[in-house]
Backbone as CSV, one residue per row, in Angstrom:
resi,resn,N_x,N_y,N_z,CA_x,CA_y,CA_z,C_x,C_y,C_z
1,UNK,0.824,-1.185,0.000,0.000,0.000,0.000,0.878,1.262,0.000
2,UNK,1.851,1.385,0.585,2.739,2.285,0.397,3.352,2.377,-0.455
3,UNK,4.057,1.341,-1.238,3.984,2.037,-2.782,3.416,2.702,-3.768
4,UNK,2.135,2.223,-3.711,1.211,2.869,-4.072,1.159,4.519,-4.171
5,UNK,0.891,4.563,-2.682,0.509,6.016,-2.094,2.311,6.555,-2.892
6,UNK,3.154,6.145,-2.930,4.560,6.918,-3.789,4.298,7.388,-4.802
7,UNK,3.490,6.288,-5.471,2.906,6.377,-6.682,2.795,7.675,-6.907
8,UNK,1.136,7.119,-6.500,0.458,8.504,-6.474,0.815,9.742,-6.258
9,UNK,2.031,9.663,-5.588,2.040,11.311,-4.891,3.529,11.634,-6.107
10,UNK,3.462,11.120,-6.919,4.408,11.776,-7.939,3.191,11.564,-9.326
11,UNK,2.620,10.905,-9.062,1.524,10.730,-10.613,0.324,12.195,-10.306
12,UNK,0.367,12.553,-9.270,-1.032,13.450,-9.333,-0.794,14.610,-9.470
13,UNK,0.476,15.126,-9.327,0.927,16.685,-9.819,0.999,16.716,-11.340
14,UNK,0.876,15.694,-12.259,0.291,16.068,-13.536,-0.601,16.091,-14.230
15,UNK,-1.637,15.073,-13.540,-2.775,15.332,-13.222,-3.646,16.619,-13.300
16,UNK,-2.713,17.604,-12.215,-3.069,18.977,-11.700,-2.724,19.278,-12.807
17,UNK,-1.809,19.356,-13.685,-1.570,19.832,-14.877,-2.024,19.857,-16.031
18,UNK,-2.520,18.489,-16.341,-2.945,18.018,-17.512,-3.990,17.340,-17.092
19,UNK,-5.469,17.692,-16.768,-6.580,16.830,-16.184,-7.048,15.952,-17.687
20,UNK,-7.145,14.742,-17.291,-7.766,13.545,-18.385,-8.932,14.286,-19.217
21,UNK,-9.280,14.768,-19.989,-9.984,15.147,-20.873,-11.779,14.321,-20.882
22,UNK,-12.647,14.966,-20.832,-14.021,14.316,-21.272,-13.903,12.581,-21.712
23,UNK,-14.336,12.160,-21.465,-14.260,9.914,-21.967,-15.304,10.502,-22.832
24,UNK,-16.406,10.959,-23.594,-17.442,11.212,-24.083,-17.186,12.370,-25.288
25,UNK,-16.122,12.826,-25.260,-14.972,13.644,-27.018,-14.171,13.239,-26.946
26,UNK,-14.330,13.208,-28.485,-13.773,12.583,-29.514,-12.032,13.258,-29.595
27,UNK,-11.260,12.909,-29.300,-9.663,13.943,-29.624,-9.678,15.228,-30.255
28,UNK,-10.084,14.766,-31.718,-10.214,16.178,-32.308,-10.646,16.910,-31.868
29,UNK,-12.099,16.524,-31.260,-12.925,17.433,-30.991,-12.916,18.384,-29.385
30,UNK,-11.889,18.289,-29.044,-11.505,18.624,-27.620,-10.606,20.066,-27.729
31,UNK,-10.686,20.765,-26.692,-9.959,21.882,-27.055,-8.573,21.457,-27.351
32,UNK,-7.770,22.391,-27.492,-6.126,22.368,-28.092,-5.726,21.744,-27.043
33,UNK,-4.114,21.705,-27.192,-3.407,21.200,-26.581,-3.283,22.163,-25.455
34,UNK,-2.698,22.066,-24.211,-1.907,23.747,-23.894,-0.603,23.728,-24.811
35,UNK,-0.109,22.999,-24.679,1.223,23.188,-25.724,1.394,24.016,-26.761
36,UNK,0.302,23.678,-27.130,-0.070,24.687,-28.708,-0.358,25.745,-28.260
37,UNK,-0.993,26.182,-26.830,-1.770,27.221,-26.409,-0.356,27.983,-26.358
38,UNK,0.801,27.427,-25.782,2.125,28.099,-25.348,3.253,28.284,-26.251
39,UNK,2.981,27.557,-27.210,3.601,27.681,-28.528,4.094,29.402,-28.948
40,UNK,4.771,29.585,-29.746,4.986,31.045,-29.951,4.636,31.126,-31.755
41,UNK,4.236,31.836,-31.999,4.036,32.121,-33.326,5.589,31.828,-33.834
42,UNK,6.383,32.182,-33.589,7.731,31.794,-34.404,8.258,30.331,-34.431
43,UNK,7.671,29.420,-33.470,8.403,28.472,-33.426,8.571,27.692,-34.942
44,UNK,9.591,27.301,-35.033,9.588,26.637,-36.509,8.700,25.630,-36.998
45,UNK,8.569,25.764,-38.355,6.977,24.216,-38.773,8.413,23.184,-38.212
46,UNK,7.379,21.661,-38.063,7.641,21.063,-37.749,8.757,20.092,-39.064
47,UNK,9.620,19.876,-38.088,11.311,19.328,-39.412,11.979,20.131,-39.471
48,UNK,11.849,21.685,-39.258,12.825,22.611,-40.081,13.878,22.182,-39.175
49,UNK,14.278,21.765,-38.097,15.222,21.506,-37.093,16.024,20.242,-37.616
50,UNK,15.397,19.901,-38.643,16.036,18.253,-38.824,17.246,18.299,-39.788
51,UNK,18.009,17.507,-39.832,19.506,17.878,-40.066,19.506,18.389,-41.681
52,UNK,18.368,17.851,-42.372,18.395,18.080,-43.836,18.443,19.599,-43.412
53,UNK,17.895,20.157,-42.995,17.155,21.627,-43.429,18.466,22.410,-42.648
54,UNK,18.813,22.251,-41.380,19.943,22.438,-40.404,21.081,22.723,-41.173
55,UNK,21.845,21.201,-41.747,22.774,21.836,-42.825,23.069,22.540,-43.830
56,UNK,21.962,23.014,-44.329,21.720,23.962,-45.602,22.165,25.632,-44.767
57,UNK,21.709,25.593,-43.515,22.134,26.883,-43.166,23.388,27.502,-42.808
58,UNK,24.397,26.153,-42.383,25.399,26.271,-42.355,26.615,26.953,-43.082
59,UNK,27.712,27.407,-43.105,28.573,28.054,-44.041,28.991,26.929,-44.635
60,UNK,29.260,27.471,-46.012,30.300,25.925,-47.065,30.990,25.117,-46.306
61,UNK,31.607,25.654,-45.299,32.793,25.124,-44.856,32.992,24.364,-43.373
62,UNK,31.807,24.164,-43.563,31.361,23.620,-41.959,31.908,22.465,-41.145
63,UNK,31.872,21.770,-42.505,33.006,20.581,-41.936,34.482,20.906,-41.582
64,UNK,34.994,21.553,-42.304,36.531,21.752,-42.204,36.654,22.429,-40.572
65,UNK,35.588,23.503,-40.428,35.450,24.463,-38.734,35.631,23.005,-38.008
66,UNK,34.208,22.174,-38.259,34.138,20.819,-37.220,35.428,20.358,-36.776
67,UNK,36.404,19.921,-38.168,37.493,18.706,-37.712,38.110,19.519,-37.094
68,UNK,38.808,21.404,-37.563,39.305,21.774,-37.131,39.052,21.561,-35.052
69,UNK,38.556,21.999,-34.879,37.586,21.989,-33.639,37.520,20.656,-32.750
70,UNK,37.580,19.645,-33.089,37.726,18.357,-32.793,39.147,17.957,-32.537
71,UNK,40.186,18.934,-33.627,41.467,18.457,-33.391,41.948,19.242,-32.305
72,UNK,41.386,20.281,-32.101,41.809,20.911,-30.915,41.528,21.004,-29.633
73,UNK,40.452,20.462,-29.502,39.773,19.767,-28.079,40.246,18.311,-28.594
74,UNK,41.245,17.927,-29.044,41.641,16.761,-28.653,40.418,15.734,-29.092
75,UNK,39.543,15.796,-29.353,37.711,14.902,-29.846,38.559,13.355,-29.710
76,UNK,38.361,12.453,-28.895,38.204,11.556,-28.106,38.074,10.320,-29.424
77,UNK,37.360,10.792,-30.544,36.605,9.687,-31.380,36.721,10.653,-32.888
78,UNK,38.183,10.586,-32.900,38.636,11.622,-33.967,38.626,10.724,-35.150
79,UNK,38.750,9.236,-35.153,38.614,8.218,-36.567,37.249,8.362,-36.830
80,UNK,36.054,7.748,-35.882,34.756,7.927,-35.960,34.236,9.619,-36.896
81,UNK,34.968,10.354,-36.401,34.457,11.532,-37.015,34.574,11.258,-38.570
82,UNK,35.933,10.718,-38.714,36.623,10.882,-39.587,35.758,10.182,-40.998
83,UNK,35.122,9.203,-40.075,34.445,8.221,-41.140,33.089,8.397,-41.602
84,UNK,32.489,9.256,-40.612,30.971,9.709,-40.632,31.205,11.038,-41.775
């Protein structure tokens, strides 16, 4: 029983946060997320963060900065770099 009650007393402060939604609507049909509510108009569409889009913003020379940078902190896994 006392596990339990541990449980609980770390499961119900999100609860307070995020109360279980209506059993009787449908997902869609439920208000937003808060997430979305807290969202900022700028945040990026979703992917632009993903490495395709990421490396395009980079300077030409991005790799050469990297190894440089790696050789000088010594980078631990300087073959691995080497091969990726």
């Amino acid at each position: 029983m006392h596990k339990l009650h541990q449980l609980l007393d770390k499961f119900e402060p999100a609860l307070d946060d995020a109360p279980p939604g209506d059993p009787n609507v449908l997902p869609w049909e439920g208000p937003p997320s808060r997430f979305h509510e807290l969202a900022d108009e700028e945040t990026p569409k979703r992917g632009a963060n993903s490495k395709k889009h990421v490396l395009e913003k980079l300077d030409k020379d991005w790799d050469r900065v990297l190894w440089k940078k790696a050789i000088e902190l010594k980078f631990e896994h300087l073959l691995d770099l080497a091969v990726s």
